[in-house]
C-alpha positions in Angstrom: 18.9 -16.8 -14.5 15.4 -14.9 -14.9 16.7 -11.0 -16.0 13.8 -9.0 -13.7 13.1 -5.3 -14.0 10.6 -3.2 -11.8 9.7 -0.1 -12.4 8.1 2.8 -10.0 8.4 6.5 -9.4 10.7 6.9 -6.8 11.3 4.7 -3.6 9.5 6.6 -1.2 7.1 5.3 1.8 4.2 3.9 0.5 2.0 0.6 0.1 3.6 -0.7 -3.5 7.3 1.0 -2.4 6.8 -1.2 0.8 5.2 -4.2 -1.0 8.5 -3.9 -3.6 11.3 -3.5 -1.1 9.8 -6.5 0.7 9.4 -8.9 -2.4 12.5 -8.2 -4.0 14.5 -9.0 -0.9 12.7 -12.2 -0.4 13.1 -13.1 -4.1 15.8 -16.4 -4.9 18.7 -14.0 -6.1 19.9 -17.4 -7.3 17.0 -17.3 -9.9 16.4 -13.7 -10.5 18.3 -11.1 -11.8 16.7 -7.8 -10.2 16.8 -4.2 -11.4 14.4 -1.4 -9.5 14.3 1.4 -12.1 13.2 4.2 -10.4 11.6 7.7 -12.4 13.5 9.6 -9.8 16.9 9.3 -7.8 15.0 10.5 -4.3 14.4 6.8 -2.5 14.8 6.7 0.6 13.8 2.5 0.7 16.9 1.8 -1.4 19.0 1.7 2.1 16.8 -1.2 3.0 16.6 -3.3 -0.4 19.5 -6.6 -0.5 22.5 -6.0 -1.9 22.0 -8.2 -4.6 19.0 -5.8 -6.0 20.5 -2.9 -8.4 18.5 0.6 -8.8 18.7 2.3 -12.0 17.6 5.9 -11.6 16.0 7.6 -15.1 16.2 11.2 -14.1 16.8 13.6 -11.0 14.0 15.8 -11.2 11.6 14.9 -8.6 11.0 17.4 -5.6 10.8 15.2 -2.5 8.2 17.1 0.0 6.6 16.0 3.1 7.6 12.4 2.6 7.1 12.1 -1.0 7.6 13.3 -4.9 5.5 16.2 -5.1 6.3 17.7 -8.0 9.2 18.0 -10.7 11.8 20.7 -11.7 10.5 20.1 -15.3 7.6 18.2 -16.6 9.5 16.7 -19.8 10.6 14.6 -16.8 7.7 12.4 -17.3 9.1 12.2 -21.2 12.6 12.0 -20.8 12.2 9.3 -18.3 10.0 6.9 -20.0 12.1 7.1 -23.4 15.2 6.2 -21.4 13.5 3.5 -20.0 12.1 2.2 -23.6 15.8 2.5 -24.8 17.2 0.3 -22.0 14.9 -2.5 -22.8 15.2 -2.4 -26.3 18.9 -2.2 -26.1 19.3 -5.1 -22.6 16.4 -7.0 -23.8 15.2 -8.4 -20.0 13.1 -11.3 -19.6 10.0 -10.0 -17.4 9.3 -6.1 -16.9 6.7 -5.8 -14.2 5.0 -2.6 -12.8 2.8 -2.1 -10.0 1.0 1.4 -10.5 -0.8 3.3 -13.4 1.6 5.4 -15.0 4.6 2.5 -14.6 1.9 0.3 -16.2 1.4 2.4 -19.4 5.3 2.8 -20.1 6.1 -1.1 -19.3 3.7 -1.9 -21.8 5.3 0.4 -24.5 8.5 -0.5 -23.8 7.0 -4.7 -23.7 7.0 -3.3 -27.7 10.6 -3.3 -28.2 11.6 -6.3 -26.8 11.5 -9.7 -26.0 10.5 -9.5 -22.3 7.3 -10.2 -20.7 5.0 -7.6 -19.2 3.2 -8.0 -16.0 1.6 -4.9 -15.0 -0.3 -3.8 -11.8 -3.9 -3.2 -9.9 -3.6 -1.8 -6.5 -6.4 0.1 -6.1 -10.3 0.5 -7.3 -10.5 4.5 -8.0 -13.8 5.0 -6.6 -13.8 7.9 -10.1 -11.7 8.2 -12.5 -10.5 11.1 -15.4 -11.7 9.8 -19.0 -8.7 10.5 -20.6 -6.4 7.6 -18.0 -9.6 5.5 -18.3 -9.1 5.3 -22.2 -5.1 5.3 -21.8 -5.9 2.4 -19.4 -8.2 0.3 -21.7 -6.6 0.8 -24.7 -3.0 -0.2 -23.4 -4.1 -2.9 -21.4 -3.8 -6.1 -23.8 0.0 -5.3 -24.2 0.3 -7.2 -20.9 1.1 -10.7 -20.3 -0.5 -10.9 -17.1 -2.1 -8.5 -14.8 -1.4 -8.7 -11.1 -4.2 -7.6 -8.1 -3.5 -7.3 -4.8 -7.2 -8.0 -4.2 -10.3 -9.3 -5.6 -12.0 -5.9 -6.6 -8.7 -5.2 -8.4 -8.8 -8.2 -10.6 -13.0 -8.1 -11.0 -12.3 -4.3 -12.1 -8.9 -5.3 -14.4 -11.9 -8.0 -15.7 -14.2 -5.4 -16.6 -11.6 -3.1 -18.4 -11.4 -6.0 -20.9 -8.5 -8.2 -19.6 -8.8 -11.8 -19.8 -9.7 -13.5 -17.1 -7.1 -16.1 -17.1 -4.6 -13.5 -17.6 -5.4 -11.6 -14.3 -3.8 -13.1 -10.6 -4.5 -12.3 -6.8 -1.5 -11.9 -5.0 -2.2 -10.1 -1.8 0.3 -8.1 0.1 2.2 -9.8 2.9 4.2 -8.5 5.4 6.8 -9.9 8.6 4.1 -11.2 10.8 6.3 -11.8 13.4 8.0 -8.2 13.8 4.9 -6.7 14.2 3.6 -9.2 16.7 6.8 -9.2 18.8 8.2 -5.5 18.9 8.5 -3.4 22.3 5.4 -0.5 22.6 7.0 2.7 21.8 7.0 5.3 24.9 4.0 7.5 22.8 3.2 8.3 26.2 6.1 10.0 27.4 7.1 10.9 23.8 3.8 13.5 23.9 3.7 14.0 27.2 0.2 12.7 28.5 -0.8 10.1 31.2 0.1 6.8 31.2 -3.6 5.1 30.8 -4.9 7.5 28.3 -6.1 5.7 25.5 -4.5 6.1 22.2 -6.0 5.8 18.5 -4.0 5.8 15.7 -3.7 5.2 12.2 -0.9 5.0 9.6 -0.8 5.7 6.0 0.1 8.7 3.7 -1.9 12.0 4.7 -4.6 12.2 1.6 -7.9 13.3 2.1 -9.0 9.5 0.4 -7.5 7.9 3.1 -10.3 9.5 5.2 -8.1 11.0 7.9 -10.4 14.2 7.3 -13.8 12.1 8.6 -11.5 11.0 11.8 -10.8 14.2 13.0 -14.7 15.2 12.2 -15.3 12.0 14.6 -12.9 12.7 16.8 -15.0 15.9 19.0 -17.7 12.9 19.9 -14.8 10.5 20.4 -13.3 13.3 23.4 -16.7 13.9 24.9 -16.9 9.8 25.5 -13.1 9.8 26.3 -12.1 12.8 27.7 -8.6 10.9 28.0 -8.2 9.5 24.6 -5.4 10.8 22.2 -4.9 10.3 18.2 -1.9 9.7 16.6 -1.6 10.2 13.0 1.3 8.3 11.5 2.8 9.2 8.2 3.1 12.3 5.6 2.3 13.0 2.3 0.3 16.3 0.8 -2.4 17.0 2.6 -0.5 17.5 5.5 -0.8 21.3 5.6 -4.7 20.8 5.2 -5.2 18.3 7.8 -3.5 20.9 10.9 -5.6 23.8 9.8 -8.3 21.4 10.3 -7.0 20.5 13.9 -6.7 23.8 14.6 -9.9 24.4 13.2 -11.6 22.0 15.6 -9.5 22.9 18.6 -8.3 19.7 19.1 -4.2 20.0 19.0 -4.0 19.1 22.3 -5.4 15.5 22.1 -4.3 15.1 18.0 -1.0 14.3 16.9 1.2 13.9 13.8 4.6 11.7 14.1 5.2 12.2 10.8 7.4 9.4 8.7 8.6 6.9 11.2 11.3 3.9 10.6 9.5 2.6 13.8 5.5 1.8 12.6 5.7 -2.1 14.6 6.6 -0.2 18.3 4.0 2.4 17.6 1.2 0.0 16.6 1.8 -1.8 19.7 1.7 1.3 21.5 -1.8 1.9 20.7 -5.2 0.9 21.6 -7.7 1.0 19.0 -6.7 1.4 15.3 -8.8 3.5 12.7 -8.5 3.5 8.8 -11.4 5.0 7.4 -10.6 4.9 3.7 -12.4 5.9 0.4 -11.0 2.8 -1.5 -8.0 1.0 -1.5 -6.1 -1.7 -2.8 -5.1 -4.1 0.0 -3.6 -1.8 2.6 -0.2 -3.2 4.2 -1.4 -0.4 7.0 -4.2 -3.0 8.3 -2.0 -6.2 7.5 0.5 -4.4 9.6 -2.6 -3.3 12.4 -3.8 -6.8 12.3 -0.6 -8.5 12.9 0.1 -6.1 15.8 -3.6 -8.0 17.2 -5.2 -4.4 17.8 -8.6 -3.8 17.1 -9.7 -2.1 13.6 -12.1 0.4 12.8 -12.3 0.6 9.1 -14.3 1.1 5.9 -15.3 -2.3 3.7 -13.3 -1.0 0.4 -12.0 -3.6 -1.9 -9.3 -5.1 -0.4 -10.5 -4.3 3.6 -13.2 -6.6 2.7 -10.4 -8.9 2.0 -8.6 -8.9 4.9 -11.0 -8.3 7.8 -14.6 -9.8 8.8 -16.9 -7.3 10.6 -17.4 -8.1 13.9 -14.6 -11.4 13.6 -12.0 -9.6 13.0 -12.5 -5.6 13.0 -15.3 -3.4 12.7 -16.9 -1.8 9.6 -17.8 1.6 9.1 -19.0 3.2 6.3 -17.2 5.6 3.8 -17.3 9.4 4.8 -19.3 8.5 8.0 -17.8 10.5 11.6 -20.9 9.3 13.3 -19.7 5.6 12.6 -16.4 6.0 13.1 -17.2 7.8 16.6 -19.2 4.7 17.0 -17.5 2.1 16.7 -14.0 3.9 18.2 -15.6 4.3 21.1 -17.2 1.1 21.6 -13.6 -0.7 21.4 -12.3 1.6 23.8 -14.8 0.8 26.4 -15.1 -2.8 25.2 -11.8 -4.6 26.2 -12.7 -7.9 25.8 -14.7 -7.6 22.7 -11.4 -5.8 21.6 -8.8 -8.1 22.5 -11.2 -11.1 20.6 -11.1 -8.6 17.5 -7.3 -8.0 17.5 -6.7 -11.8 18.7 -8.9 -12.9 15.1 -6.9 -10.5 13.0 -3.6 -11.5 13.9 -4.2 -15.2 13.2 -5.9 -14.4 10.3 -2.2 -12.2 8.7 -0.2 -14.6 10.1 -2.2 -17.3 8.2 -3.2 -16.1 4.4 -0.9 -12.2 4.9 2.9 -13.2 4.9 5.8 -12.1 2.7 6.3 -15.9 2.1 3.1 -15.8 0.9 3.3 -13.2 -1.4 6.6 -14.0 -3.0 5.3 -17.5 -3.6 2.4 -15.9 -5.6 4.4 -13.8 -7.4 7.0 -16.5 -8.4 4.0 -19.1 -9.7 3.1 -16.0 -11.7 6.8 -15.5 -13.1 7.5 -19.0 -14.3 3.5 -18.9 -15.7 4.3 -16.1 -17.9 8.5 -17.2 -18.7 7.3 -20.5 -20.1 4.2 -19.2 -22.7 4.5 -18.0 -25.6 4.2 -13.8 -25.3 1.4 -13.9 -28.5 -0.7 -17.0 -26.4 -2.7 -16.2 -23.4 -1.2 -16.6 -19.9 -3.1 -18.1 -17.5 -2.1 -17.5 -13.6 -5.1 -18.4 -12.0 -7.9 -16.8 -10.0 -5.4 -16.6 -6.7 -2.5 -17.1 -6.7 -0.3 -17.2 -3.3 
C-alpha cells in the first residue's frame, strides 16, 4: 500500500479544499494510505472526507473569520508548523507527499529533503503579479519536486517557464459530481428573499476577494437594473472582502436587488435556482465554481483567464468578457436574460462539455497515472507524466 500525505492550511471552503475532499474520497483506499495534514485544526470539510482518510493537525492557531483562516494567534505558527511537519516525514518516511498551493509547495519540498518520499507539488492559479521575494522562493525551490501538477494549461506553461521540466509537469483538471449538480431540486431563493416569482436571478459563487471581480459585478449591476428592473444578484460564499463588498452595495444603493447567502452546504439547489451565472475573475486556476455552473446547464458570463479558457468556448458554451470590464459584464448579462434560447443552447453546451472531460472520475484517474509515474522512477531521474493527464 502507497503511504499518501497532503498537505494544506486548513480545510476550509475553497477550490483546492473542495478539489482535496473530493479526490481523496474517490481514491482506492485499498491502494493508498491517506493522511490530510492540515496547518490548522479549524476544517470544517473534514465532516465530509471517508473514514478511511486520517487528518493530522500541526497547530491550533489559525483564527477562522468569515468562512476562512484569517489570521493567526502567533506568527511562529507558520514556523512551528512546517518544522513539525518536516519531523513527521523524516521520522514516518511516506512514500508520496503532494501539495496543492504555494506555501504547502515550499515546505513539501523541504521536508521531500529528509526522506524517501516523492514530492508532487501544485499550480492552481497564474498570479496575474507576483512579490519578488515568493517569485525567487518559488524558482529556487522548485527542482526539489518530482512532478508538478496543473489544473490547467496556463498553469503548466507558467510552471514551464519558472524552469520546470517539461516532462515533469501534468494537467489534471478539476472534476466534480456531474450528476448532483444536474439533478438537484431549485432552492426556494425566491421565497427565501422575499421577491417575485419570475424575477430573474444572477448569481455567482466563490470566496468574496476583490480578484474574483465581484467588485466589477456590482459596478455592472446599476445598467443590469435599468435593463431589468426585476433582476436580483445573489452572491454566494464568504471570505475577506466581505465587509468591503456591502459598503459598496450600500454605496451604490442597491441592497434591495443584491444579496449575500454567505457559506452554503447547498451550492447544486442554488445554481439551479438561478438564471444567468456571472464569474468575472482576474485569473484563476480552473475554477470548480464554473465546472459546478456548467454542470448545472446555466448560462456563463465570465472572463477568458487561464483555466476559463479551458473550460468554456465563447459563444458555444458561455460568454466572454473581459477583465475589470462592467460595461461587458452589463452586456452580456443582460443579453442572456433577454435571450432564452440562446441561453438554454449555452447552458445545454456546458453541461455536456463537464459531464464529458470535468468528472471526479476523471480527475482521480489523472492523479493516479501521475502517482504510479512518480512511485516507479527513480527520485534523482526525471519523471515524466505527460502533457495531460486524466
Amino acid at each position: 500500500m502507497t503511504t499518501l500525505w497532503y498537505f494544506i492550511g486548513a480545510l476550509v471552503i475553497g477550490g483546492a479544499e473542495r478539489t482535496l475532499v473530493d479526490l481523496v474520497n474517490d481514491l482506492d483506499h485499498d491502494e493508498y494510505d491517506v493522511t490530510i495534514w492540515t496547518i490548522f485544526s479549524t476544517n470544517p470539510l473534514e465532516s465530509e472526507l471517508d473514514t478511511a482518510v486520517t487528518v493530522r493537525s500541526l497547530t491550533d492557531a489559525g483564527q477562522f473569520e468569515n468562512g476562512t483562516i484569517g489570521g493567526v494567534e502567533t506568527p511562529l505558527a507558520y514556523v512551528i508548523a512546517p518544522l513539525r511537519f518536516c519531523v513527521a516525514a523524516w521520522r514516518e518516511d511516506p512514500d508520496v507527499i503532494q501539495s496543492f498551493l504555494f506555501y504547502g509547495n515550499v515546505i513539501v519540498r523541504i521536508a521531500g529533503l529528509l526522506c524517501s518520499a516523492k514530492v508532487i507539488t501544485g499550480i492552481r492559479s497564474v498570479p496575474d503579479s507576483e512579490p519578488l521575494v515568493r517569485r525567487l522562493i518559488d524558482k529556487v525551490t522548485l527542482p526539489l519536486s518530482d512532478a508538478i501538477v496543473s489544473n490547467s494549461t496556463a498553469g503548466r506553461e507558467f510552471a514551464i517557464e519558472r524552469g520546470a521540466k517539461p516532462d515533469d509537469v501534468a494537467v489534471v483538471y478539476n472534476g466534480r459530481n456531474v450528476d448532483t449538480y444536474r439533478s438537484a431540486t431549485p432552492a426556494t431563493l425566491h421565497e427565501e428573499l422575499d421577491i417575485p416569482a419570475d424575477a430573474t436571478v444572477v448569481g455567482t459563487v466563490g470566496r468574496l476577494l476583490e480578484r474574483k471581480g465581484h467588485f466589477d459585478l456590482l459596478e455592472a449591476w446599476a445598467t443590469v437594473e435599468d435593463e431589468l428592473p426585476d433582476a436580483h444578484l445573489v452572491f454566494v460564499g464568504d471570505g475577506r472582502d466581505r465587509q468591503d463588498l456591502e459598503q459598496r452595495i450600500e454605496d451604490l444603493d442597491c441592497t434591495d436587488s443584491v444579496h449575500l447567502l454567505g457559506t452554503r452546504d447547498d451550492v447544486p439547489s442554488l445554481l439551479n435556482a438561478m438564471d444567468v451565472f456571472v464569474f468575472p475573475s482576474h485569473f484563476e486556476g480552473l475554477p470548480g465554481a464554473v465546472i459546478e455552473a456548467m454542470a448545472a446547464g446555466l448560462p456563463i458570463v465570465a472572463t477568458p483567464v487561464d483555466g476559463n479558457s479551458d473550460l468554456l468556448e465563447n459563444y458555444r458554451s458561455g460568454l466572454f468578457v473581459d477583465v475589470r470590464s462592467p460595461k461587458q459584464i452589463a452586456w452580456a448579462t443582460i443579453r442572456l436574460a433577454n435571450h432564452p434560447d440562446f441561453a438554454a443552447e449555452l447552458g445545454t453546451t456546458a453541461s455536456a462539455r463537464a459531464a464529458e472531460q470535468f468528472t471526479v472520475a476523471a480527475m482521480v484517474d489523472g492523479f493516479e497515472t501521475v502517482y504510479r509515474r512518480v512511485s516507479v522512477t527513480p527520485k534523482e531521474e526525471t519523471v515524466y507524466v505527460g502533457e495531460h493527464a486524466g
